[in-house]
N, C-alpha and C positions, 0 to 999 in steps of 0.2 A: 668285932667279928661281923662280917656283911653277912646279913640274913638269904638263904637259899630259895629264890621262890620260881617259880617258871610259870608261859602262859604258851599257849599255843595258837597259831593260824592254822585254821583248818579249812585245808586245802578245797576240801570236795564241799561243806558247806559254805567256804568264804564268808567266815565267822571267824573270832578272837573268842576263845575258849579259857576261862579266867582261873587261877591256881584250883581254887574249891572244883568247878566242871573236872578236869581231868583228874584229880583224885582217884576218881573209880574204874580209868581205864588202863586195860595193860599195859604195860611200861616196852614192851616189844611193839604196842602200836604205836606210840610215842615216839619210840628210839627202836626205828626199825633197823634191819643188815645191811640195807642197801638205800641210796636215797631215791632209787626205781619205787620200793616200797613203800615211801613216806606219803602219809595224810596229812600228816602236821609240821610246821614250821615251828619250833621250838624260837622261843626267845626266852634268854635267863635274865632274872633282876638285877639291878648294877648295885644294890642298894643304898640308891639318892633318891630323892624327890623333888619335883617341880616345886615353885614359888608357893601354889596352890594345896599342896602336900600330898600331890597324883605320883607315884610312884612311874621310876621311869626305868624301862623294861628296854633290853636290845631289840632293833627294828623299829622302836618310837624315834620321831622327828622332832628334834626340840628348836623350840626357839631363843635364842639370848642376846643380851645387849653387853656388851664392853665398853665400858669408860677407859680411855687409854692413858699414861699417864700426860700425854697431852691435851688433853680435855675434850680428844676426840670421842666422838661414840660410833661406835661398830656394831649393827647386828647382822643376825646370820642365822639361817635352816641349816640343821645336820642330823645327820641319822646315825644314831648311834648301834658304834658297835665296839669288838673288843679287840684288844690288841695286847700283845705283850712285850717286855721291855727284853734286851738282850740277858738281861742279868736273872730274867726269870721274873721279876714281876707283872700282876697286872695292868691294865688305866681301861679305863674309859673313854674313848674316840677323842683323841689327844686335837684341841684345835689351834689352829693354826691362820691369826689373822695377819693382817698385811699390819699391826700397831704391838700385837701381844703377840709374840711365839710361844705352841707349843704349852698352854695351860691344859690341862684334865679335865675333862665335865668333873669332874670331881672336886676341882678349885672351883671349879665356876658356881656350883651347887654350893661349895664352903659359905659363898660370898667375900670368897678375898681379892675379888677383883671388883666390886662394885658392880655386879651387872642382876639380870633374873633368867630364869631358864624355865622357860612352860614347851609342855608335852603340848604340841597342837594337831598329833597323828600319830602315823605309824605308816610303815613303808608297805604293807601289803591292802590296807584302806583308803589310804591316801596315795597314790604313785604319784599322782602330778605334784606334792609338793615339793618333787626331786629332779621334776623338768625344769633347766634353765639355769 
């Protein structure tokens, strides 16, 4: 069972607010009516972790490499986020290279493809590592 953790981007400070920080604040500031309302960007935990053992949160940008079964290698920036399967399942930012279709950060994190997956950001600290 994936462990439930959330962290927040806070909007008005343009700060990352860490599970323990928002603890104490109402959950209506958190998870306001309207996103007119919202301070914070909510990111949930996918629960995987990087190479390193950094946990990696929706909104982070990971890095990985892919050994193909042609002994090509592939790497790649992606910003994870979530999706779901028609059947009602979840995944994790299902990637999709031009040698492997369609693996899960989730396989990729297993290591059943031979690769590594490091957190090097996040989409609201980092924007430029999503120009290009």
């Amino acid at each position: 069972m994936r462990e439930i953790k959330f962290r927040v981007w806070d909007i008005i400070n343009k700060r990352i607010l860490n599970y323990g920080e928002i603890m104490h604040l109402p959950m209506w500031e958190v998870f306001p009516g309207t996103p007119e309302q919202r301070a914070f960007n909510v990111m949930q935990y996918t629960g995987l972790k990087d190479k390193h053992g950094k946990e990696i949160y929706e909104g982070d940008v990971v890095k990985y490499t892919l050994k193909s079964y042609y002994n090509k290698t592939v790497t790649e920036m992606i910003p994870v986020t979530w999706g779901s399967y028609s059947d009602g399942g979840e995944y994790v930012d299902n990637v999709e290279c031009w040698m492997i279709r369609y693996k899960s950060l989730s396989d990729i994190c297993d290591n059943k493809y031979n690769q590594s997956v490091e957190v090097i950001g996040n989409i609201y600290e980092n924007p430029e590592l999503l120009e290009g």
